[in-house]
Kinemage of the C-alpha trace (Angstrom):
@kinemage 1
@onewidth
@group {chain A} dominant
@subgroup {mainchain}
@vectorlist {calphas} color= white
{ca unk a 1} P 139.975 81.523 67.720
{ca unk a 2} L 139.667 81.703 64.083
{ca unk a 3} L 137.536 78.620 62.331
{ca unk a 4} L 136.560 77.737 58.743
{ca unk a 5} L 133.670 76.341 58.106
{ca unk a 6} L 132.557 74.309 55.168
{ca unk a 7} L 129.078 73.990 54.506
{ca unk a 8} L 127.749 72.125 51.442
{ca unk a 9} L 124.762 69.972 52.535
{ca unk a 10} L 122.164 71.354 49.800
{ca unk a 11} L 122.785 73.228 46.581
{ca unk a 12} L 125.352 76.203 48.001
{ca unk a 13} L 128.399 75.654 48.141
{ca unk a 14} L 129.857 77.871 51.179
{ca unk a 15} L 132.666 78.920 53.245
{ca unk a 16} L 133.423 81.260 56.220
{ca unk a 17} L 136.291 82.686 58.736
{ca unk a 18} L 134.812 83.277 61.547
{ca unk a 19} L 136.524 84.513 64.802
{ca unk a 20} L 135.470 83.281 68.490
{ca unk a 21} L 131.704 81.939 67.110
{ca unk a 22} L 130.757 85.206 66.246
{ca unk a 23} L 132.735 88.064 64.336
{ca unk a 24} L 132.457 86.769 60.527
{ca unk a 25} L 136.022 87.916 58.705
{ca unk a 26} L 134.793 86.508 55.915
{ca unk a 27} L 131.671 84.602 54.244
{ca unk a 28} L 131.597 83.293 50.644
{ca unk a 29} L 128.865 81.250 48.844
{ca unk a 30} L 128.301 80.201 45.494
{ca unk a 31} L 124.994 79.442 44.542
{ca unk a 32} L 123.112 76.639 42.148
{ca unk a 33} L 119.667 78.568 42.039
{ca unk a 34} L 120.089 79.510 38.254
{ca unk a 35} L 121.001 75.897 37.607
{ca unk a 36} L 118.394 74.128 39.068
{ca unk a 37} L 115.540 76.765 38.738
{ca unk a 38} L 115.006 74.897 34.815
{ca unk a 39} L 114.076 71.876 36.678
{ca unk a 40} L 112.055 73.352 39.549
{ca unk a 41} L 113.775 72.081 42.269
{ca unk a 42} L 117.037 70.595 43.381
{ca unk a 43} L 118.663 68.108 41.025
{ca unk a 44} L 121.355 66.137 43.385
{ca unk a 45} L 123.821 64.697 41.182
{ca unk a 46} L 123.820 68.059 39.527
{ca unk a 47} L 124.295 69.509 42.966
{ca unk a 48} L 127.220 67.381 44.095
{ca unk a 49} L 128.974 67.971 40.535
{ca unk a 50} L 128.305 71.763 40.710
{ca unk a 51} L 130.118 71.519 44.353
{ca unk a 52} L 133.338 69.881 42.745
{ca unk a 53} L 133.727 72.575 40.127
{ca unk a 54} L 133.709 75.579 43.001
{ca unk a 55} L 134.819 73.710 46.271
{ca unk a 56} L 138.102 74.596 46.276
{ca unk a 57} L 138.030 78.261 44.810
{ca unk a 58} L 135.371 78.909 47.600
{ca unk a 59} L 137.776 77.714 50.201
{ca unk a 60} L 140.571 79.977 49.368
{ca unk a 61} L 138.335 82.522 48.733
{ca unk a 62} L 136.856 82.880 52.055
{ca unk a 63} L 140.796 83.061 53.583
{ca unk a 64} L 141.589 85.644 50.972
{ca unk a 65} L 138.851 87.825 51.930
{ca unk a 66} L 139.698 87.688 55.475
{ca unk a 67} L 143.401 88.192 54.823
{ca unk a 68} L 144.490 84.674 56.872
{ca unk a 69} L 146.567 81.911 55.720
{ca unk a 70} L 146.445 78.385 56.460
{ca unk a 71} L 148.557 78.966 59.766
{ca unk a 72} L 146.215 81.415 60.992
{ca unk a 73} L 142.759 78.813 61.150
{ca unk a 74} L 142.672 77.161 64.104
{ca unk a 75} L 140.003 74.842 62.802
{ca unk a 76} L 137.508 73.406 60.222
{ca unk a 77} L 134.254 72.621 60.696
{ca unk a 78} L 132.512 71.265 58.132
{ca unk a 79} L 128.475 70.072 57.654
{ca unk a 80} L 127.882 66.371 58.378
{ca unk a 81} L 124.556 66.020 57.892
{ca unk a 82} L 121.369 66.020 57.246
{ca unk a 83} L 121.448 66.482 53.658
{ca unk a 84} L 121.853 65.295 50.060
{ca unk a 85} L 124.554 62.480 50.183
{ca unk a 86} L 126.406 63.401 47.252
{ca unk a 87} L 126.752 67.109 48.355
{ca unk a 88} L 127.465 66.929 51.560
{ca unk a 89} L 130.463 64.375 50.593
{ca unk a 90} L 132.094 66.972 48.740
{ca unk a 91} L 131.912 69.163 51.878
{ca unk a 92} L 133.531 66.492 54.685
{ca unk a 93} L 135.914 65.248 51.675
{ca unk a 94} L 137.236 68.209 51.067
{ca unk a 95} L 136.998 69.405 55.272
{ca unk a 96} L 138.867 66.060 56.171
{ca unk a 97} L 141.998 66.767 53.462
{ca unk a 98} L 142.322 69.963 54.481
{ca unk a 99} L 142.697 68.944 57.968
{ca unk a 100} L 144.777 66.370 57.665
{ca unk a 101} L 147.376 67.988 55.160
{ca unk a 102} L 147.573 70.899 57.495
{ca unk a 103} L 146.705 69.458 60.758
{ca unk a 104} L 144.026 71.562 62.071
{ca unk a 105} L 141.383 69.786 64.474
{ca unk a 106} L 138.131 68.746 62.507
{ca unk a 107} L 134.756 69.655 63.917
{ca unk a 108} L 131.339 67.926 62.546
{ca unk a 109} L 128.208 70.195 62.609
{ca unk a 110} L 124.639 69.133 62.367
{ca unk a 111} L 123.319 71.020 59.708
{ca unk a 112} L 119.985 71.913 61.198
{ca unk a 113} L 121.087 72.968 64.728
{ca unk a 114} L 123.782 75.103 63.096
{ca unk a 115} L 121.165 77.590 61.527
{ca unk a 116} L 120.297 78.727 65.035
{ca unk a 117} L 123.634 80.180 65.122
{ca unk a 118} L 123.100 82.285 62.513
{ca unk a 119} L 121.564 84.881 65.115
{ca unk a 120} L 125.207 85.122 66.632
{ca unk a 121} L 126.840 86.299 63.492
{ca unk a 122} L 127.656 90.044 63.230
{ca unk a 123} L 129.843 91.327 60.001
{ca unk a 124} L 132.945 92.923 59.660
{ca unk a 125} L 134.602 94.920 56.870
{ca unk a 126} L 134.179 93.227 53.596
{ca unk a 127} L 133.149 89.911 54.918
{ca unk a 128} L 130.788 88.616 52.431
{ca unk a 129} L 131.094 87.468 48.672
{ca unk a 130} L 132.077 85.155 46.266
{ca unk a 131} L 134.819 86.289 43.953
{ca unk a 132} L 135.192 84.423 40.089
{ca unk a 133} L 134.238 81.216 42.879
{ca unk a 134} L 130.718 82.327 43.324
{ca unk a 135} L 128.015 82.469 40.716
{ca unk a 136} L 125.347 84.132 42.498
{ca unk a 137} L 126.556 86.155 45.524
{ca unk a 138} L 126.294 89.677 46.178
{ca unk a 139} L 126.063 92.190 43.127
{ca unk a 140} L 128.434 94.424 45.019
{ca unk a 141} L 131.131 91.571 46.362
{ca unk a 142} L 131.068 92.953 49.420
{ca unk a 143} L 129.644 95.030 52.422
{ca unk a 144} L 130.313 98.281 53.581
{ca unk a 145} L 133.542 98.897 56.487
{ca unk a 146} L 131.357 100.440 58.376
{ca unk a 147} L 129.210 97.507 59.461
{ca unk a 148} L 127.420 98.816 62.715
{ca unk a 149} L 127.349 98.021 65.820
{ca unk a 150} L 127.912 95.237 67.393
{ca unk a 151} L 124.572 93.588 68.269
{ca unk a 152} L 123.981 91.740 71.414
{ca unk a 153} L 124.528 87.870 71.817
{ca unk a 154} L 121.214 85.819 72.609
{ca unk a 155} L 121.119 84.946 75.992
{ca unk a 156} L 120.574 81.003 77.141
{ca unk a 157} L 118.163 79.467 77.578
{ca unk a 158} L 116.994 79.651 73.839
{ca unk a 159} L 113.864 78.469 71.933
{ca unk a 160} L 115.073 78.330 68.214
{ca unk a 161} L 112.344 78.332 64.985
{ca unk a 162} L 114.881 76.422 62.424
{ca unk a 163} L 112.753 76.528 59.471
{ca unk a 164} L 113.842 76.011 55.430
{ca unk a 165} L 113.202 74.101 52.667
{ca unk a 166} L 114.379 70.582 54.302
{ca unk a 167} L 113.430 71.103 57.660
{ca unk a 168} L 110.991 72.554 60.826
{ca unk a 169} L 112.438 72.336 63.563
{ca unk a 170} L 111.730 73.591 67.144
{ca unk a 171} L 114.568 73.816 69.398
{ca unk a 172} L 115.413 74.630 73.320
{ca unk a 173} L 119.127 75.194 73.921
{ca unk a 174} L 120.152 75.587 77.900
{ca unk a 175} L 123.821 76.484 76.449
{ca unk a 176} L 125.045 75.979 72.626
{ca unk a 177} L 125.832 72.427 73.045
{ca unk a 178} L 122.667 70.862 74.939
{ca unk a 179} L 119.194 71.070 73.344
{ca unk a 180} L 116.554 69.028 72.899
{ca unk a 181} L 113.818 69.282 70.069
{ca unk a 182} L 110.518 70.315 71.090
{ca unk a 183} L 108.927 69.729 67.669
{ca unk a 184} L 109.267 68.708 63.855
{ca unk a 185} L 107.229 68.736 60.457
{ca unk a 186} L 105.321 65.710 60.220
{ca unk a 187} L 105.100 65.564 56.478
{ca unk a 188} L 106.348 68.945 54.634
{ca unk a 189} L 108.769 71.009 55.925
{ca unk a 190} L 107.407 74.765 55.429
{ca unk a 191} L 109.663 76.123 52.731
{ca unk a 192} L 108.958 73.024 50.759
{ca unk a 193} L 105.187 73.492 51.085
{ca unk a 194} L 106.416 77.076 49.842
{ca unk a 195} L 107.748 75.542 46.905
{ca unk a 196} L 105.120 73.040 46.195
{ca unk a 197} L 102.397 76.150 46.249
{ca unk a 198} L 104.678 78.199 43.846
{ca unk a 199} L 104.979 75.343 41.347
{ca unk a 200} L 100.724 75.150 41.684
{ca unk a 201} L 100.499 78.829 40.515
{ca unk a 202} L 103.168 79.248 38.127
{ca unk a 203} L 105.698 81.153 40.152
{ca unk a 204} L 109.316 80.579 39.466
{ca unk a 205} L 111.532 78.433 41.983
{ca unk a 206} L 112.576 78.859 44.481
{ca unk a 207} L 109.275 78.790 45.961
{ca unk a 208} L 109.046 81.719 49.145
{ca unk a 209} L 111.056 84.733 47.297
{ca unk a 210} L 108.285 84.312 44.855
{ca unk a 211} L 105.340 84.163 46.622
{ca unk a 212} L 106.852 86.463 49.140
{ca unk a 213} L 106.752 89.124 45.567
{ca unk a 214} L 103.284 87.960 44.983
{ca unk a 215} L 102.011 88.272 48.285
{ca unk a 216} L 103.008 91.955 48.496
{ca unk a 217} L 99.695 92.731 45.656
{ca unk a 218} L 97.483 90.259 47.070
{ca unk a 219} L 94.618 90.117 50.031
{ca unk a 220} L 96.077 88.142 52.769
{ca unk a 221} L 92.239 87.687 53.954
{ca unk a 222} L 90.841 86.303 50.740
{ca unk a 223} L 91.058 83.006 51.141
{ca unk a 224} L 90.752 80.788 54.366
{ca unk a 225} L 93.162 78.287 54.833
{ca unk a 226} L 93.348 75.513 57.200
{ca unk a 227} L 95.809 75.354 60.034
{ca unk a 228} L 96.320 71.638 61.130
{ca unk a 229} L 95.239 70.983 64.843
{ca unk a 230} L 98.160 68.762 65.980
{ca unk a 231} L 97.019 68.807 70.016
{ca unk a 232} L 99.572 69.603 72.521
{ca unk a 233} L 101.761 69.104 70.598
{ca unk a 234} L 105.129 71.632 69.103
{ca unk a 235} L 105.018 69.685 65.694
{ca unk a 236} L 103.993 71.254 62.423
{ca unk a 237} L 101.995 70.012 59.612
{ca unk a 238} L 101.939 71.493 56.386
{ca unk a 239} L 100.587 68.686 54.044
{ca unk a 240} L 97.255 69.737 54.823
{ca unk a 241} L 97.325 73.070 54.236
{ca unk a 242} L 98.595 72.621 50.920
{ca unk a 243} L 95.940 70.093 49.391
{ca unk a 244} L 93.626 72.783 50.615
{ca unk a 245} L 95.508 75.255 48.496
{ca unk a 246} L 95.270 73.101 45.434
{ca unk a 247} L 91.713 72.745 46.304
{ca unk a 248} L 90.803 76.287 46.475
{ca unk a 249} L 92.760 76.711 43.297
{ca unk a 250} L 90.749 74.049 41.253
{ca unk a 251} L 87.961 75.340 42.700
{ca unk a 252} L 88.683 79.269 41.374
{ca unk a 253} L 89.027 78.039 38.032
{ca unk a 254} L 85.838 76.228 37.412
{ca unk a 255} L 87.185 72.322 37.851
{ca unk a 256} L 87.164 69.755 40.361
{ca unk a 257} L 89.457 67.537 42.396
{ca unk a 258} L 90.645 65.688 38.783
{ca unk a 259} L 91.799 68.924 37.561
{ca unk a 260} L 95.534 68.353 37.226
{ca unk a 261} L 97.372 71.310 39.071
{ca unk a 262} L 99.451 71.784 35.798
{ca unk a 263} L 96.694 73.458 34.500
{ca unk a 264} L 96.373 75.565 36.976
{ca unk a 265} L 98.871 78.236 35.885
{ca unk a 266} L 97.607 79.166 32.661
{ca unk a 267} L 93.712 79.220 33.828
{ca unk a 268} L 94.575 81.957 37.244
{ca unk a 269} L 94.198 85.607 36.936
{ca unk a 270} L 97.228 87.435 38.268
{ca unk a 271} L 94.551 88.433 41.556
{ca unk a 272} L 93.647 84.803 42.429
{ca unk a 273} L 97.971 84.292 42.253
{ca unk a 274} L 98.523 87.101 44.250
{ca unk a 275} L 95.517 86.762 46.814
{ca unk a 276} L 96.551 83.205 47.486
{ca unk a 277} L 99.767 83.580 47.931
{ca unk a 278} L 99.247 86.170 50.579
{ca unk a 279} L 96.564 84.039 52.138
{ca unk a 280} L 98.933 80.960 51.845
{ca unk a 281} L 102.125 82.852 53.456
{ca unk a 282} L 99.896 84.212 55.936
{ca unk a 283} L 98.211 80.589 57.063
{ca unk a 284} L 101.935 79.361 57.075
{ca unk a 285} L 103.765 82.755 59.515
{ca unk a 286} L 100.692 82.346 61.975
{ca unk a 287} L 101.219 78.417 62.263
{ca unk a 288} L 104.945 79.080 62.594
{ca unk a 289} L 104.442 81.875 65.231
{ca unk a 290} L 101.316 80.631 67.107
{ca unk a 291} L 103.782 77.437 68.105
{ca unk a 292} L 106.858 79.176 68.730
{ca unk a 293} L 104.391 81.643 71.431
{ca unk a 294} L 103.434 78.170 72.327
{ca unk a 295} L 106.766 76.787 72.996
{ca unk a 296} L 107.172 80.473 74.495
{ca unk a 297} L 104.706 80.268 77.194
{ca unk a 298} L 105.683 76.798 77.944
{ca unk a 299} L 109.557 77.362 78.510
{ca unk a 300} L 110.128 81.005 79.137
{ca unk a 301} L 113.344 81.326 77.611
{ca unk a 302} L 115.732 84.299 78.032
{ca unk a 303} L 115.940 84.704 74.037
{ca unk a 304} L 114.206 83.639 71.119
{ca unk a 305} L 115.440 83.382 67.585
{ca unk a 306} L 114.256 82.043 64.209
{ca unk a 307} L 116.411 80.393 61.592
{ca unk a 308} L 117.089 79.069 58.320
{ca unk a 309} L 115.955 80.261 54.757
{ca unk a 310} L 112.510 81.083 55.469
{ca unk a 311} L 113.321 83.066 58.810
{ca unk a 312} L 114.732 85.791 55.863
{ca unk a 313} L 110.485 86.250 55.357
{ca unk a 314} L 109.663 89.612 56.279
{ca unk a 315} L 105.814 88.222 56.538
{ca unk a 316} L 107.324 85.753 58.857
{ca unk a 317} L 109.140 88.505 61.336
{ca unk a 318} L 106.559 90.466 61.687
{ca unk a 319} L 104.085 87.194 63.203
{ca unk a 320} L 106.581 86.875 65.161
{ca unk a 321} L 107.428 90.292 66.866
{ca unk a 322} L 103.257 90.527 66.907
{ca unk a 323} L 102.873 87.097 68.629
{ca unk a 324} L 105.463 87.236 70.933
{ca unk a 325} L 106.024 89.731 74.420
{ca unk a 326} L 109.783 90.064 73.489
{ca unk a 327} L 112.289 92.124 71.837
{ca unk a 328} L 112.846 90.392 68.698
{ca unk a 329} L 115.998 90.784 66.851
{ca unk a 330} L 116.570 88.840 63.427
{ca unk a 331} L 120.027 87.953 61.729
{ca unk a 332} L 121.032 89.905 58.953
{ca unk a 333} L 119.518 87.984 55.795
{ca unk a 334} L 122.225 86.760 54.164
{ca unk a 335} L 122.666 84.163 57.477
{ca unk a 336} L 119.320 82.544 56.918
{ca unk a 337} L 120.020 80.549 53.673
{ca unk a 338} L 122.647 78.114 54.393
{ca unk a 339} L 126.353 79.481 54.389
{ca unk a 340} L 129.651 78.582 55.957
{ca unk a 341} L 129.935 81.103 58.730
{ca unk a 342} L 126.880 79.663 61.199
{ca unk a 343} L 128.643 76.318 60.542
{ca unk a 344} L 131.662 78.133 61.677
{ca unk a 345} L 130.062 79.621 64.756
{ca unk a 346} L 129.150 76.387 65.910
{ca unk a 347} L 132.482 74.963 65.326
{ca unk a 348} L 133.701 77.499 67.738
{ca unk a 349} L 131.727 76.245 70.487
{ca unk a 350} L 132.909 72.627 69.925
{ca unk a 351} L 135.992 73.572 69.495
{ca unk a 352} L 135.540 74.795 73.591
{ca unk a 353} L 134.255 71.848 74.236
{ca unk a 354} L 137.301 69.693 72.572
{ca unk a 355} L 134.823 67.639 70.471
{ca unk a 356} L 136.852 67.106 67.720
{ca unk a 357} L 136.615 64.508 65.013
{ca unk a 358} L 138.948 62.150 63.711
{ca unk a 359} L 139.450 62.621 60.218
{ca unk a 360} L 139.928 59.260 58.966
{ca unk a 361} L 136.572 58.492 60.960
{ca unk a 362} L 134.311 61.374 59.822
{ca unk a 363} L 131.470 60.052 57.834
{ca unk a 364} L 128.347 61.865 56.478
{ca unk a 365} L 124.923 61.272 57.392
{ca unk a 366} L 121.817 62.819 55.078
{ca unk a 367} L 119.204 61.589 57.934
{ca unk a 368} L 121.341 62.720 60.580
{ca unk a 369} L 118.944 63.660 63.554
{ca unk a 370} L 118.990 66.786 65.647
């Protein structure tokens, strides 16, 4: 079963073929970074337009690179929600024409639990790129034929880390279509403390590739940072942590608590930049870990897997594989920013489970709840 999936709930505008939730013929994404990096952040009207210009081209591009027509998708699935409103309407608008010009069944995917499935994905031939559609893909365009072996599927039960700049989330899956969430971010989501932490030193956006670079020359041990005692509880809370970061920072350059953080850039030595942000990512992989051994210990799952855009930390990873008395394995990086193919991959499994969508009905939801 071959199923396209449309994912557009943020500032990349993606597509994927993938076959039976897990062999990806193809996986195409055109990103916004460049664009909104001059603002620092995510602009969303400048989003949603962006998404107009390469929706389409995207589309066809993922069937052209896995050699399928129209007759040969035997679905779309397209993100729903949670999101930014205007993008992810460009995503359902354009998943709900498509499947009612060519009559394919429609398939609505939650955004969030969809990252999980990520750690299904295995490539195939050249699977991944964006074409003229993409502006920031792949410098190659492609992968090599020879893409390995096939890796093993992750066995159910599942604890999931879903982590990235919108979201922490802690799931438990007893099969792909019934989880519950064990725990949430209270305030910031970890990649947007990231972010917030990288805009208080002067690093460029987005925030974790560039403290992840700045982390490499610092001392992870040269600052303590708080870790927020949240009981027995699975939530995260990283609001904390990063006053305490803005603290220290004010502090290391001879001000106060009224020292405006804008300052804070062009009064840091490259050392107190690097050593924080290797203290910071460290504070922020042992929170992450120390509840997922946690949830671990609690639920003894047969597999556990991290997601979404900050999973692709190496820092992260390696918490993990310490914390936790499993073999970890990690999807292939490329899968943990958000992209069509683990939007396709869950598709597949609704498509199973004949939960289709009517696509007069299909609406979007940016708060949509896991």
């Amino acid at each position: 079963m071959k199923i396209l999936g449309i994912e557009t709930s943020c500032d990349e505008t993606a597509a994927a073929v993938v076959e039976d939730g897990r062999r990806v013929l193809s996986n195409v994404v055109a990103s916004q970074i460049d664009i909104h990096a001059q603002y620092g952040g995510v602009v969303p009207e400048v989003a949603a337009r962006s998404h107009i210009e390469v929706m389409l081209p995207v589309a066809h591009g993922a069937l052209d690179r896995a050699g399928v027509t129209w007759d040969d998708i035997d679905g779309i699935a397209v993100t729903a929600g949670p999101g930014l409103l205007g993008s992810l309407l460009i995503g359902t608008l354009t998943a709900r024409t498509i499947a009612l010009v060519r009559n394919k069944p429609l398939y609505a995917v939650n955004h969030v639990v969809a990252h999980t499935f990520a750690n299904f994905l295995y490539l195939t031939g050249d699977a991944t790129g964006g074409g003229s559609a993409a502006r920031s893909v792949s410098e190659d365009g492609g992968v090599p034929e020879a893409a390995g072996p096939v890796p093993d599927e992750p066995q159910f039960p599942l604890l999931s880390l879903s982590v990235s700049g919108g979201h922490s989330h802690l799931l438990y899956f007893e099969s792909p279509l019934e989880y519950k969430l064990l725990g949430a971010t209270r305030d910031d989501a970890a990649g947007e403390a990231f972010d917030k932490v990288a805009k208080m030193m002067g690093l460029p956006y987005p925030g974790g590739p560039s403290v992840g670079i700045a982390a490499e020359l610092g001392d992870e041990q040269a600052y303590k940072l708080p870790i927020a005692n949240l009981g027995d509880t699975l939530d995260f809370s990283f609001s904390g942590l990063k006053t305490a970061v803005l603290r220290t920072l004010q502090s290391e350059v001879g001000g106060d608590f009224r020292t405006p953080s804008s300052e804070l850039p062009g009064r840091l030595s490259e050392t107190q930049i690097n050593n924080m942000a290797a203290s910071f990512q460290r504070t922020v992989c042992e929170t992450l870990a120390g509840t997922l051994k946690r949830a671990y210990d609690q639920y003894q799952p047969k597999s556990v897997v991290i997601a979404g855009g900050v999973a692709a930390n190496t820092r992260l990873r390696e918490e993990v594989s310490r914390q936790l008395p499993v073999e970890m394995t990690y999807s292939a990086m490329e899968y943990c920013t958000d992209n069509g193919a683990m939007i396709a991959s869950m598709g597949y499994h609704l498509a199973k489970a004949g939960r289709t969508t009517d696509p007069l009905k299909l609406k979007t939801d940016p708060s949509l709840a896991v």
